[in-house]
C-alpha positions in Angstrom: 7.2 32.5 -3.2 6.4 33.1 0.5 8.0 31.6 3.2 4.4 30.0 4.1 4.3 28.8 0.1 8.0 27.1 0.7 6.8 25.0 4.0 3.3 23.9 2.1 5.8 22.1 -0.5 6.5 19.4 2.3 2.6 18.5 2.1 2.2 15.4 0.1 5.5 14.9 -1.0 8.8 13.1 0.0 11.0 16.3 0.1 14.8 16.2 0.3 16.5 19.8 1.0 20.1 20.3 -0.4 21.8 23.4 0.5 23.8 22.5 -3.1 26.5 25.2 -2.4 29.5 23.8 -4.5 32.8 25.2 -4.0 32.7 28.6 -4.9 29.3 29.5 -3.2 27.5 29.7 -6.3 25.5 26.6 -6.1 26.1 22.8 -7.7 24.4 19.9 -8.4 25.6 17.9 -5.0 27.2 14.6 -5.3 24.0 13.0 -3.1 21.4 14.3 -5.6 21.9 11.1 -7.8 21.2 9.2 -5.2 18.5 10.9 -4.0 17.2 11.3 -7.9 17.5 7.1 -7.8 15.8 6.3 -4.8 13.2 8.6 -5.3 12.1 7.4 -8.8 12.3 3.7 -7.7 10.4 4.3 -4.8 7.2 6.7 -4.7 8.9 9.8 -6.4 9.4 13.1 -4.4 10.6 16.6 -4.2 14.6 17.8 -4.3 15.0 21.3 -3.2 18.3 22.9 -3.8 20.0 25.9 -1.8 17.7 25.1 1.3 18.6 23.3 4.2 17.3 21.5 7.1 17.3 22.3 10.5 17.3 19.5 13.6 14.0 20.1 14.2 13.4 20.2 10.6 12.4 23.6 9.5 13.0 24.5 6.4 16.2 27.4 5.6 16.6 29.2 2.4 19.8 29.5 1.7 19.7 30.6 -2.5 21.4 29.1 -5.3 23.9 32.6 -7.0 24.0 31.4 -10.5 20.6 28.8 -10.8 21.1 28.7 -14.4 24.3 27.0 -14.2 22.5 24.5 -11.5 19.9 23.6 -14.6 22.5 23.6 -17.1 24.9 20.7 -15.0 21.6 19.0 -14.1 20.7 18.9 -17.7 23.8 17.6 -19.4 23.9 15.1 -16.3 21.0 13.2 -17.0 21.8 12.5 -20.4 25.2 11.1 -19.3 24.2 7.3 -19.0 28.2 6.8 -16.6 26.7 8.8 -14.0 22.5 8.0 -14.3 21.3 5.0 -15.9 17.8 7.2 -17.7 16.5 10.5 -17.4 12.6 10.5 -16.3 12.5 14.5 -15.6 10.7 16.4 -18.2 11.6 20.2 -18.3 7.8 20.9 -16.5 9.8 18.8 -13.4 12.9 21.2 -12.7 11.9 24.9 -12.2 13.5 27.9 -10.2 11.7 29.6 -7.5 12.1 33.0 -5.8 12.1 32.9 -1.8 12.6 36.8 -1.1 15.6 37.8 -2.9 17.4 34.3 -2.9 16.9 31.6 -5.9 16.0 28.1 -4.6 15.6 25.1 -7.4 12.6 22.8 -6.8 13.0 19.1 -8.6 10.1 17.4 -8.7 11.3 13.1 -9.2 8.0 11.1 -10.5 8.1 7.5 -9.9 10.0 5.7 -12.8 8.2 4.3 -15.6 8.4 -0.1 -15.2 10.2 -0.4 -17.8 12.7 2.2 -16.9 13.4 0.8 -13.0 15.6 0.5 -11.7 17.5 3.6 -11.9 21.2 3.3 -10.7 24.0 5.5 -11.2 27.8 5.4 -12.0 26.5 2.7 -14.6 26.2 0.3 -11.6 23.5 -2.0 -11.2 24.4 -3.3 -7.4 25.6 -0.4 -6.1 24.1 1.9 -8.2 20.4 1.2 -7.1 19.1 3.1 -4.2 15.4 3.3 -2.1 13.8 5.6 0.3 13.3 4.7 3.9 12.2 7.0 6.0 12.8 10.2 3.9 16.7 8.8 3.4 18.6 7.0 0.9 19.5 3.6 1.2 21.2 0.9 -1.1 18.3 -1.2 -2.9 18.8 -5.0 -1.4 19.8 -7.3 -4.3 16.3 -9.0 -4.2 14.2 -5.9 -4.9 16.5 -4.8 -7.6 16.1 -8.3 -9.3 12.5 -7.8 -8.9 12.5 -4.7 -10.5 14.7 -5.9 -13.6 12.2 -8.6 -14.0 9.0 -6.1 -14.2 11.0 -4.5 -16.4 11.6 -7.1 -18.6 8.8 -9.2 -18.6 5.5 -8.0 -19.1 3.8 -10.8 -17.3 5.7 -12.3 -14.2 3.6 -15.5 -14.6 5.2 -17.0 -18.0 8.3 -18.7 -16.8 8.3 -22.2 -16.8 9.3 -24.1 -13.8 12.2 -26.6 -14.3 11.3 -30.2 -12.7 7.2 -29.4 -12.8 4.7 -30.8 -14.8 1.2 -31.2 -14.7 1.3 -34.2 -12.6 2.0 -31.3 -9.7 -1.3 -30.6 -10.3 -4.0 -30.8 -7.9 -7.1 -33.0 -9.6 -9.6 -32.0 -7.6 -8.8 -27.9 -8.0 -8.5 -28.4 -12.1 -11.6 -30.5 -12.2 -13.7 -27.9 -10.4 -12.1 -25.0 -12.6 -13.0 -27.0 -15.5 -16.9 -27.8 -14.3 -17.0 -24.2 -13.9 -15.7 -22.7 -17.2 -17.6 -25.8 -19.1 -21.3 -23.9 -17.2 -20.1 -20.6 -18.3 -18.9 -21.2 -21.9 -20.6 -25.2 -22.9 -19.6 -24.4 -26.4 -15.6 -23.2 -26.3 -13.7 -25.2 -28.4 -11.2 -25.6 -25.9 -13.3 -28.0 -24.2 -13.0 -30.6 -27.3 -9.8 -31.5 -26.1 -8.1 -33.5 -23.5 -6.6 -32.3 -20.0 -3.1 -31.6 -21.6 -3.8 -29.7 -24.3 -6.7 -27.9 -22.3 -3.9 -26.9 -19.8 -1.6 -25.8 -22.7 -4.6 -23.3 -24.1 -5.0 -21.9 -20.8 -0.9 -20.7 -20.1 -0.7 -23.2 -17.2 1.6 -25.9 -19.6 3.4 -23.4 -22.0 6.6 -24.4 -24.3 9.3 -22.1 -25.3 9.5 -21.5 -29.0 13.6 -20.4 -28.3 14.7 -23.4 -26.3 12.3 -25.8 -27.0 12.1 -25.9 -23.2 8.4 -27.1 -21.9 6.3 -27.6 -18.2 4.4 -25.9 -16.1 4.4 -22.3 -15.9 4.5 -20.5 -12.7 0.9 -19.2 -13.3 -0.1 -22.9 -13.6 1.1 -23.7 -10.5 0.1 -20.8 -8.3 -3.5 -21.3 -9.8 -3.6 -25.3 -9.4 -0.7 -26.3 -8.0 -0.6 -29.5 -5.2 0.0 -28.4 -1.9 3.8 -30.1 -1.8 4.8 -28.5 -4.8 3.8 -24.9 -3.9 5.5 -25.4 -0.7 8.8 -26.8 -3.0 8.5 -24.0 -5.4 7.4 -20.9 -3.5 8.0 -22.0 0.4 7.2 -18.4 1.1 3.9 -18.8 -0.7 0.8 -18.5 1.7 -2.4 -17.5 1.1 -4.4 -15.6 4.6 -7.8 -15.7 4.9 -9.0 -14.1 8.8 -12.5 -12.6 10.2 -12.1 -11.0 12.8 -14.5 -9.5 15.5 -14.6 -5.4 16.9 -15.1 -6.7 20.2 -12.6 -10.1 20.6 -9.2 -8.3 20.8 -7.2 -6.8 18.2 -6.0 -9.6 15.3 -8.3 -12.4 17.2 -10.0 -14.5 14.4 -13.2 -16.0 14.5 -12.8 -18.0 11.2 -9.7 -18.2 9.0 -8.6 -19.8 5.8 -5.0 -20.8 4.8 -2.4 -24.1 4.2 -2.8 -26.2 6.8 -2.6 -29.6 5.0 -6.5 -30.1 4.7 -6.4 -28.2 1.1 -4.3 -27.7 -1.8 -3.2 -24.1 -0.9 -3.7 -22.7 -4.5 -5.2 -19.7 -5.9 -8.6 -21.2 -7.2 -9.3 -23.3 -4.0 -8.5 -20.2 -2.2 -10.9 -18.1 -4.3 -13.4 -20.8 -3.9 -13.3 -21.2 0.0 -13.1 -17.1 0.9 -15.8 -16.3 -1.5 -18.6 -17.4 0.0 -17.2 -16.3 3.5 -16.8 -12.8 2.0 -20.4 -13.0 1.0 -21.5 -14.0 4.4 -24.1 -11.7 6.1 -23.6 -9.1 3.4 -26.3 -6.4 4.8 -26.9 -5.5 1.1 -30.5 -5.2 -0.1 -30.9 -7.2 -2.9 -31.8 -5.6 -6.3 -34.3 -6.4 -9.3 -33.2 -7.1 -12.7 -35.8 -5.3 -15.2 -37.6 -4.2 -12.1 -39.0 -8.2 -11.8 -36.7 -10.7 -11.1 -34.6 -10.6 -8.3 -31.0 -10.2 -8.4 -28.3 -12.8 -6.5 -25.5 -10.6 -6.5 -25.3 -7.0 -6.3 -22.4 -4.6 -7.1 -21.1 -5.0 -3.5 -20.8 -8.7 -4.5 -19.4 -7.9 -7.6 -16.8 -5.5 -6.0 -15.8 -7.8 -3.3 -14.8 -10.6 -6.1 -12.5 -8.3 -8.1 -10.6 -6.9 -4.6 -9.9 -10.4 -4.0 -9.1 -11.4 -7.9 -6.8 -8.2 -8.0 -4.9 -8.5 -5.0 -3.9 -12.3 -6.4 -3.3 -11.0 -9.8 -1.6 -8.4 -8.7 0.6 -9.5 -6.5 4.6 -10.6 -6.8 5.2 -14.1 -5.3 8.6 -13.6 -5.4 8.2 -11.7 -1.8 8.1 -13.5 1.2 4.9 -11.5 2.4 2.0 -13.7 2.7 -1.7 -12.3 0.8 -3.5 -10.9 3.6 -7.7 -10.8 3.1 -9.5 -9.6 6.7 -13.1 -9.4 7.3 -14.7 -7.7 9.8 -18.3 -6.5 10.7 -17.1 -2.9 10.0 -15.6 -3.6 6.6 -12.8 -5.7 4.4 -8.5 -5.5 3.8 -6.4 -6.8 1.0 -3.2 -6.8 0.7 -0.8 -8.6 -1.5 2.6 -8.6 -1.6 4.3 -6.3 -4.4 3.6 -2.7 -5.4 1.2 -1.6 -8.2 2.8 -1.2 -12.1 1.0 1.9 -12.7 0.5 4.9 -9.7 -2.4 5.2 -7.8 -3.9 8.2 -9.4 -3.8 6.0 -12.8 -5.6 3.5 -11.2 -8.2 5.4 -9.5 -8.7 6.9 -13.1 -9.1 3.2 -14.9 -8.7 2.4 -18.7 -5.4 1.2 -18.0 -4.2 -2.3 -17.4 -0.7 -3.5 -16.5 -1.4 -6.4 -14.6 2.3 -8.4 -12.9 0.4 -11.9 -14.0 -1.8 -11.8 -17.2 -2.0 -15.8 -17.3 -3.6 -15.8 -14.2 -5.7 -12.5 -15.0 -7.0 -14.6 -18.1 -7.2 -17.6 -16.4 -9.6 -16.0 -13.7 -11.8 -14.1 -16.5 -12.3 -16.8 -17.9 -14.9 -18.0 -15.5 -16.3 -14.6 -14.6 -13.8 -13.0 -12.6 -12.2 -10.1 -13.0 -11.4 -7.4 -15.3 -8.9 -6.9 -18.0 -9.8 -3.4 -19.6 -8.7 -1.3 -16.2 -12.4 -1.1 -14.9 -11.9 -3.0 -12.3 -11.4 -0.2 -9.1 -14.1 2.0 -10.9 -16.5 -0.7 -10.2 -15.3 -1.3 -6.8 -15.5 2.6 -6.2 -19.2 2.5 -8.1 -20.0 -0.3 -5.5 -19.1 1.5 -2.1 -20.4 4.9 -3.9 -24.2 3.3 -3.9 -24.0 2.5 -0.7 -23.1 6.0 0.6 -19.9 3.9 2.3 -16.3 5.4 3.0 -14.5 5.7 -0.5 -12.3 2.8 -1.3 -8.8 3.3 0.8 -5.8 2.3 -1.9 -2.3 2.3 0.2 1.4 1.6 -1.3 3.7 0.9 1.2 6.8 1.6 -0.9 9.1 0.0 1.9 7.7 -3.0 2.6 6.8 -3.5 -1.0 2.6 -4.4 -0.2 -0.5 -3.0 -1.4 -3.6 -2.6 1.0 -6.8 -1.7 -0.3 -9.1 -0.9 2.7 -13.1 -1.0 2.0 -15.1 0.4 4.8 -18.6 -0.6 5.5 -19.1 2.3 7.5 -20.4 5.6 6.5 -18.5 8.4 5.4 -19.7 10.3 8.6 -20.9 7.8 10.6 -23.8 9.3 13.2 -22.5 7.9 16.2 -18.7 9.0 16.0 -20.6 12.9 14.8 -22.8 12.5 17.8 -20.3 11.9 20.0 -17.6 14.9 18.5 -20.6 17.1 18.6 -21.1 16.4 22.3 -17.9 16.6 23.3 -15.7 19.0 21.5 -19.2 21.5 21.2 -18.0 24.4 19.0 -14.7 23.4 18.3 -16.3 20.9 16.0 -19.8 22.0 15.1 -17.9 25.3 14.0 -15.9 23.5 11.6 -16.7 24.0 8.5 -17.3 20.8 5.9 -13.6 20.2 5.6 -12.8 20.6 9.2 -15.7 18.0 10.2 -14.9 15.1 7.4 -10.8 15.5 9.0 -12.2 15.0 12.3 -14.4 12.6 11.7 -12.1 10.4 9.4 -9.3 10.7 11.9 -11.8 9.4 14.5 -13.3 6.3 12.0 -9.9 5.4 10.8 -7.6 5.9 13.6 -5.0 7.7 11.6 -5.1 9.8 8.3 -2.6 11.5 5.8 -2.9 14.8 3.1 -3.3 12.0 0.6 -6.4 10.1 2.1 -7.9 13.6 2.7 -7.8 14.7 -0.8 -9.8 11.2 -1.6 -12.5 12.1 0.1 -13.0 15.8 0.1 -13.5 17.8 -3.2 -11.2 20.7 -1.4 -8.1 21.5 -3.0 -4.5 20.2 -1.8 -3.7 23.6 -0.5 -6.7 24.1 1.1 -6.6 20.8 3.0 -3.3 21.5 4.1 -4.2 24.9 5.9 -7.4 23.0 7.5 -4.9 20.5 9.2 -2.3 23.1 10.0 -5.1 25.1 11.9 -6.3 22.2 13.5 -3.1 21.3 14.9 -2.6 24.9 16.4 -6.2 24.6 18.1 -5.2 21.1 19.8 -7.7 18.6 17.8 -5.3 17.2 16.1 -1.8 15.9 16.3 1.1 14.6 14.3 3.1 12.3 13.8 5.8 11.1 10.9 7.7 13.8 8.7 6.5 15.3 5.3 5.3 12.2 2.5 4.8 10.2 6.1 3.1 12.4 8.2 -0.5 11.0 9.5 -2.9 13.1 11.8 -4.7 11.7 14.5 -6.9 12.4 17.2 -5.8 12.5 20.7 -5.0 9.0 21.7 -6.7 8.1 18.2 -10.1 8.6 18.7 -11.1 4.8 19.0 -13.1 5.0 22.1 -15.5 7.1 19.4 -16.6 3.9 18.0 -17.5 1.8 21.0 -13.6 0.2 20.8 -10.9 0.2 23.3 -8.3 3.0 23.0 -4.7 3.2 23.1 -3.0 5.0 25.6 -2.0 5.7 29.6 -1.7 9.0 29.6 1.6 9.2 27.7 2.0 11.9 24.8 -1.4 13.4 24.7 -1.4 16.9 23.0 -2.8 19.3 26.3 -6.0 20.4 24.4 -9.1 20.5 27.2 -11.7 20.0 24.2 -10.1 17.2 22.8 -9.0 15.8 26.1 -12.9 14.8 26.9 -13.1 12.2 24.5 -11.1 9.5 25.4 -10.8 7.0 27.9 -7.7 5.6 29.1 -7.0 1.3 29.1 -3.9 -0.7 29.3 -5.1 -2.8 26.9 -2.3 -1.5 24.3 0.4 -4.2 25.4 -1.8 -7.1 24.6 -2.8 -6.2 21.5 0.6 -5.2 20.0 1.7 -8.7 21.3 -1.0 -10.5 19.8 -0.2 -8.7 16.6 3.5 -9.6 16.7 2.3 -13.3 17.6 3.9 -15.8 15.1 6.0 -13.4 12.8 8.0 -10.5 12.6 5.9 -7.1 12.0 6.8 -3.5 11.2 5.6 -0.4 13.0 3.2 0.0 9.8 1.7 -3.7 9.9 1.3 -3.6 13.7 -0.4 -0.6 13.6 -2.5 -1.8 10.5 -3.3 -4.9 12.4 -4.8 -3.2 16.0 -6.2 -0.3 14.0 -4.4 2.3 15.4 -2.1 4.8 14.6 1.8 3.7 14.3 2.7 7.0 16.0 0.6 5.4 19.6 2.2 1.8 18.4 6.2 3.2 18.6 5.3 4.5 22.1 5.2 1.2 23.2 7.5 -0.4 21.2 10.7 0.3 23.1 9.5 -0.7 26.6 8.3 -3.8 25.5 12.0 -4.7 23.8 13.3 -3.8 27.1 10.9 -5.8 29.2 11.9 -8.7 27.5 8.5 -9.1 25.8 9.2 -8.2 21.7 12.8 -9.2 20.1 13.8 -7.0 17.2 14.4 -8.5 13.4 17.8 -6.4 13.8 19.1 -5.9 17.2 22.0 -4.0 16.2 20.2 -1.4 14.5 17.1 0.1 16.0 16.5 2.3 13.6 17.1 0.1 10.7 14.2 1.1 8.1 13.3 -2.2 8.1 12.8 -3.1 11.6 10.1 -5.5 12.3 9.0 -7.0 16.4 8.2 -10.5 17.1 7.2 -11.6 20.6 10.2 -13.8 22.6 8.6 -17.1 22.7 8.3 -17.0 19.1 11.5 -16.9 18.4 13.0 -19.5 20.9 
């Protein structure tokens, strides 16, 4: 392996480097791999490299392991010692030795546990045992996430439990009615509709009865789906459901119509569904389609697609968060995010066929009036949808430490002629001479304000490797920056690139790469402070969600950040600790 092979093993991945000397020089299994090993495989997975170490700037430096052998024989006999790690999740394709010149390094590759295997701990204890990543370091997992990962481990569907104290007078009449209207259109014959409002409510999982305790009421399921407005609130007070449009033009998280519990609805899933449909549906520039080439079609797959991205993210999602379900419109495409991370990994969900939904009551309970999907489909027909229309391919985002999941679905195209045109005119050669790869970076960056190795690799057809020289030689030529360390590295434009579509840009002038051809492009405005105040407006935000919500890159957000704490403007979640990993800004006269 070449020194250039060792540094491409950051690209993609969380890597750890352990210089794993032990005592005598020879090399050891370090005391800090196990935590490492846990926080790794109940967070997003990631590399271990052992008899390397890390510089301050953090370059890489092979150190070599004398006897590796011995390394993988105590790693071996480790894992299977359940006192020191709770389950072994590395198959012998995950642990191999490399050659670096003449020194011996070992390179652990930690997948992301199995659900029914998180949470790892070690030293057989669950509370102290249980680590996460943050930041590419190990922290001790908070006792709510660990309880949340014990109960996806041990129930299959979060949705089941029945609520002490609830019944189905907590119902709202007017939701259940509607439901009922509807699945009476869609199926007049289903036998389930011979019987009364009880027993209808027991066939659908909303009133369920435990076989064990004899223990019946309303399931959670029931309630999220139909619930009254005072009993969600009693139940779930962190329960809210967040319906905004928003403009290009009015400011950066300015709404022009929004939808959640303000006391005029019941706040539940199905009223939800049935109030930010049609609003989804709204000016839709999708030409309609024939069916059998004669009659004309209502809804097309963009329709289609936009129903099951809102159905998932609330099927999807873990309500035992206190992260709101976030849905945005605007003219140049849709967000959802929901609170909880996806059972199976993104590359299993972008293949389909596999389903492990967090609620299956209210997966069934939303097939059966037409939406959804239970057989995995579900992202392959949202990826066949924005695939017709020649749009940017679905954006699917995990953010491990805030526990959300944000799928992003671009109207635009996947090289929109205006942000080309304006590259082309600007840069000159140093984009025209790009060759397919280089262009779709450059253009992405642009259109989306900030990119990663992983959003790269969705688009393009290009290997891994590949992509990951294309970045590295745009970086040296000035046309790119970045920002964020190894699994959190993103690549943006100079000052983001927004001015490219027509939007106001980040930026005074402050940490600009001093590239001439990339310099041309941008504007300068002073409209960053408002924004990020507007997005900190009401609740506490991370760097990520800030970033998310003014559609720029987080590496221009932190910039700010600081001077607005010391102006007085932004208070921090924890004061104490700047650099706590999870440190979230709220503006002042929020929090007086």
């Amino acid at each position: 392996m070449t020194r250039e092979a060792l540094d491409a093993l950051r690209e993609g991945w969380d890597l750890e480097a352990k210089e794993a000397q032990g005592r005598h020089g020879l090399g050891a299994v370090p005391r800090s791999f196990w935590e490492t090993y846990s926080a790794m495989a109940n967070t997003a997975g990631g590399r271990i490299l052992l008899g390397v170490g890390e510089g301050k700037d953090h370059t890489l430096e092979v150190i070599g392991i004398g006897d590796p052998q011995k390394v993988l024989g105590d790693l071996w006999s480790t894992l299977e010692d359940r006192k020191k790690v709770s389950a072994n999740i590395l198959s012998r394709r995950d642990v191999r030795i490399e050659q670096v010149g003449t020194k011996a390094i070992v390179v652990v590759d930690v997948p992301r546990a199995p659900r029914g295997s998180r949470p790892i701990y070690i030293n057989d204890d669950l509370w102290s045992g249980t680590f996460v990543r943050h930041h590419e370091g190990d922290f001790h997992a908070e006792r709510d996430r660990i309880r949340r990962m014990v109960a996806d481990t041990e129930s299959d569907s979060r949705d089941v439990v029945i609520l002490r104290g609830y019944t189905a007078a907590d119902l709202d009449q007017d939701s259940l009615s509607a439901y009922r209207n509807v699945f009476s259109a869609r199926k007049p014959n289903h036998p389930w509709l011979e019987h009364d409002q009880d027993t209808f409510l027991r066939q659908l999982g909303a009133v369920r009865r435990d076989r064990e305790t004899g223990e019946e009421g309303l399931t959670l399921a029931g309630l999220l789906m139909f619930g009254a407005g005072q009993a969600l609130r009693e139940a779930r007070p962190h329960f809210i459901l967040d319906y905004q449009e928003r403009g290009l033009d009015a400011g950066a998280i300015e709404w022009v119509d929004r939808v959640m519990p303000d006391g005029t609805w019941s706040g539940n899933l199905y009223d939800f569904v049935r109030k930010v449909i049609p609003r989804l549906f709204a000016d839709l520039k999708v030409p309609f389609e024939l069916d059998g080439g004669i009659q004309r079609r209502d809804e097309t797959h963009v329709h289609e697609a936009l129903r099951e991205a809102l159905v998932n993210a609330l099927i999807h999602a873990d309500y035992d968060t206190t992260t709101p379900t976030l849905v945005i419109k605007r003219p140049d495409g849709f967000e959802f995010r929901n609170p909880g991370t996806p059972r199976l990994s993104i590359e299993a969900i972008r293949a389909g066929g596999v389903s492990d939904c967090r609620n299956r009551t209210l997966q069934t309970m939303f097939a059966l009036v037409g939406m959804g999907e239970t057989a995995g489909s579900g992202f392959s027909r949202i990826q066949r949808a924005w695939r017709e229309q020649s749009w940017r391919t679905p954006g699917l985002r995990v953010d491990m430490e805030r526990e959300t999941t944000t799928l992003a679905l671009s109207t635009e195209s996947l090289l929109p002629p205006r942000i080309v045109d304006r590259l082309r005119s600007t840069l000159g050669e140093a984009f025209t001479g790009q060759d397919e790869t280089g262009r779709l970076i450059l253009v992405t960056a642009a259109a989306e304000g900030a990119i990663d190795h992983a959003r790269i690799c969705e688009l393009s057809s290009a290997h891994g490797r590949d992509i990951t020289l294309k970045l590295q030689d745009l970086m040296r030529k000035g046309l790119l920056y970045a920002s964020g360390r190894m699994r959190q590295k993103t690549y943006s434009l100079p000052e983001t690139g927004h001015a490219l579509q027509g939007r106001l840009p980040f930026g005074e002038g402050e940490g600009s790469p001093p590239s001439d051809a990339s310099s041309q492009v941008f504007d300068h405005t002073s409209s960053a402070v408002s924004e990020i105040l507007a997005a900190c407006r009401g609740r506490f935000q991370t760097t990520t969600e800030i970033a998310a919500a003014v559609r720029r890159s987080a590496a221009t957000v932190r910039r700010y950040l600081p001077r607005l704490v010391a102006q007085g403007l932004l208070d921090r979640m924890y004061p104490d600790r700047p650099r706590h990993p999870g440190q979230a800004y709220r503006t002042v006269e929020e929090g007086r």
